[in-house]
C-alpha positions as CSV (number, residue, x, y, z in Angstrom):
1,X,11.1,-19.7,27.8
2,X,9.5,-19.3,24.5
3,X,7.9,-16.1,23.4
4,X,4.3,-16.7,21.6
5,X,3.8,-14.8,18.3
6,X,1.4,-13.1,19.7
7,X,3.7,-11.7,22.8
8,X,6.0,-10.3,20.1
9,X,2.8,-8.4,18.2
10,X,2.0,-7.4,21.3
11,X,5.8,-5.7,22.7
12,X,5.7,-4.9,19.1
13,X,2.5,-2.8,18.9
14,X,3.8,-1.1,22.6
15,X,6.8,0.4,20.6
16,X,6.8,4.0,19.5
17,X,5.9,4.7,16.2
18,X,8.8,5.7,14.9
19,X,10.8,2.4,16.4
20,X,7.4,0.1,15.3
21,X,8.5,1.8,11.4
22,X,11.9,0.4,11.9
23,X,10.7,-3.0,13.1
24,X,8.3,-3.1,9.9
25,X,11.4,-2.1,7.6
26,X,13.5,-4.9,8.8
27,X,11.2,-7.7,8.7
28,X,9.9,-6.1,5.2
29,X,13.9,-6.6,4.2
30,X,13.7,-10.3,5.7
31,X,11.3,-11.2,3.3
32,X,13.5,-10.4,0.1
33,X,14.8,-14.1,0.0
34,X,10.9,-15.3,-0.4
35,X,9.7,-16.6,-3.5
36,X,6.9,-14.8,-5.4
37,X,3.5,-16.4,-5.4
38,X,2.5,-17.2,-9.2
39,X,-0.2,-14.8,-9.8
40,X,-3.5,-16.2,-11.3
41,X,-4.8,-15.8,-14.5
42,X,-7.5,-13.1,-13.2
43,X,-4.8,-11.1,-11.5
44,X,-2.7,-11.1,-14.6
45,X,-5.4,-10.1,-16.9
46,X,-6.2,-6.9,-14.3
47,X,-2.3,-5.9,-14.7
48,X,-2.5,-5.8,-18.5
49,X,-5.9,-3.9,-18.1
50,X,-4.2,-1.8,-15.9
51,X,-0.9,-1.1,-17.7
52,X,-3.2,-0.6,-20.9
53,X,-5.1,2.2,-19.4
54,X,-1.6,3.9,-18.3
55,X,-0.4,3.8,-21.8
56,X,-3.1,4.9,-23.2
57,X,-3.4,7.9,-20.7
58,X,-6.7,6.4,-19.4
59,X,-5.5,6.2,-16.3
60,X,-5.2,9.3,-13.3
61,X,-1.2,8.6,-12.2
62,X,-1.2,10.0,-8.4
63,X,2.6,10.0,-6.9
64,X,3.0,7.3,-4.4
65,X,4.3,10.2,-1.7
66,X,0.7,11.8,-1.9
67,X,-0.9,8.7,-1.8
68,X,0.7,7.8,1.3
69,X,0.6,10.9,3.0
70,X,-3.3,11.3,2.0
71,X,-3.8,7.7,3.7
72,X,-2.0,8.6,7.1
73,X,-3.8,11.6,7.2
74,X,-7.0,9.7,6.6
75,X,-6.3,7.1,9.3
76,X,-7.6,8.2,12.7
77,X,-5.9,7.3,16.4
78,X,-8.0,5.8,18.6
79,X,-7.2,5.5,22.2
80,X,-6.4,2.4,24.2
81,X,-8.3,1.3,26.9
């Protein structure tokens, strides 16, 4: 028997959250032996812009543990049917 990708997302999405955050971390981790897509010329340009704009103090630095914790607290939970 062969188990359809979207079977897995869909025992995957029926896990608790804190066993779904596991799941995500592991397959996160599987991807460590990927390659890196070559970035285009457009996105390169937007990280020197942006990297500019840090060293010149242009740029608002926000700690990535607020930034997080401001976007769950954002997100809202809506009911299954």
């Amino acid at each position: 028997m062969t188990v359809t990708d979207e079977e897995i997302e869909r025992m995957a999405l029926a896990l608790e959250p804190q066993s779904r955050a596991q799941l995500v971390s592991k397959l996160w981790e599987s991807l460590d032996d990927m390659p890196c897509p070559e970035l285009s010329d457009e996105w390169k340009e937007e990280i020197s812009r942006r990297c500019h704009e840090i060293d010149q103090g242009k740029a608002r630095m926000i700690p990535g543990e607020q930034v997080m914790r401001e976007a769950y607290g954002s997100l809202q939970v809506v009911p299954r049917p």
